[in-house]
Every structure is written in C-alpha cells, then in structure tokens.
N, C-alpha and C positions, 0 to 999 in steps of 0.2 A: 504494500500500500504506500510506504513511505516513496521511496523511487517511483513512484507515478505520480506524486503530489509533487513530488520537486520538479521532473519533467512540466506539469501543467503550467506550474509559478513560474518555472524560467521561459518556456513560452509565449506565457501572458504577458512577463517581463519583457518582454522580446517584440512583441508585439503592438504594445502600448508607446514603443519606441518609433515606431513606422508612422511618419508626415506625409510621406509622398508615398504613390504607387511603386515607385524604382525600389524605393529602401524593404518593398517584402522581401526583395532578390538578395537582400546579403547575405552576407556568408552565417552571419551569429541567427539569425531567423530561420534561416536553411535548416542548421544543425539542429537546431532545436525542435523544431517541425519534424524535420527526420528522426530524431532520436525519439521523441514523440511516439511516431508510428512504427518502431524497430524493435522498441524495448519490448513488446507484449508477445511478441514472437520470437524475441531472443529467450526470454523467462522460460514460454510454454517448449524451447526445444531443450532448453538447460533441465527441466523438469523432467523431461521426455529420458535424455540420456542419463540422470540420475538414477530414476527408476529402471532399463534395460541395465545397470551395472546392477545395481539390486538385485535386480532377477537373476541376474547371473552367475 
C-alpha cells in the first residue's frame, strides 16, 4: 500500500507542476507516470516468482 501512495503523491506532485501543455513531456512527469503504471505489474510478477520458488 505504502509504494502506491508514494507513487500517487509524487505524481500528483508532478503534475501540479505542469503550466503548459509541452511540460507533460518531461522527463520527471514521464517517470513518474511510468513508474505509476509499472509498479503493479512489477509486484504481481515479484509475487508470482516468490510463490513458484515456494513451491518448489
């Protein structure tokens, strides 16, 4: 839960920084966006290979 709340804030933070339409494009907006959408599929596969060593 924690690392998804901080993802959200740095985001928002991120986000709330953007004046013009050019400044979605930066790089710190990017990142933050992407990492956004990466983390919950990085977790569910970290979770996934956790469990097959388990099992095995």
């Amino acid at each position: 839960m924690l690392p998804g709340t901080m993802l959200y804030v740095n985001a928002g933070n991120e986000l709330s920084k953007v004046n013009r339409l050019e400044e979605l494009i930066s790089l710190e907006v990017v990142i933050s966006l992407a990492a956004l959408a990466l983390v919950p599929f990085l977790i569910q596969w970290g979770t996934r290979q956790f469990q097959l060593r388990k099992a095995a």
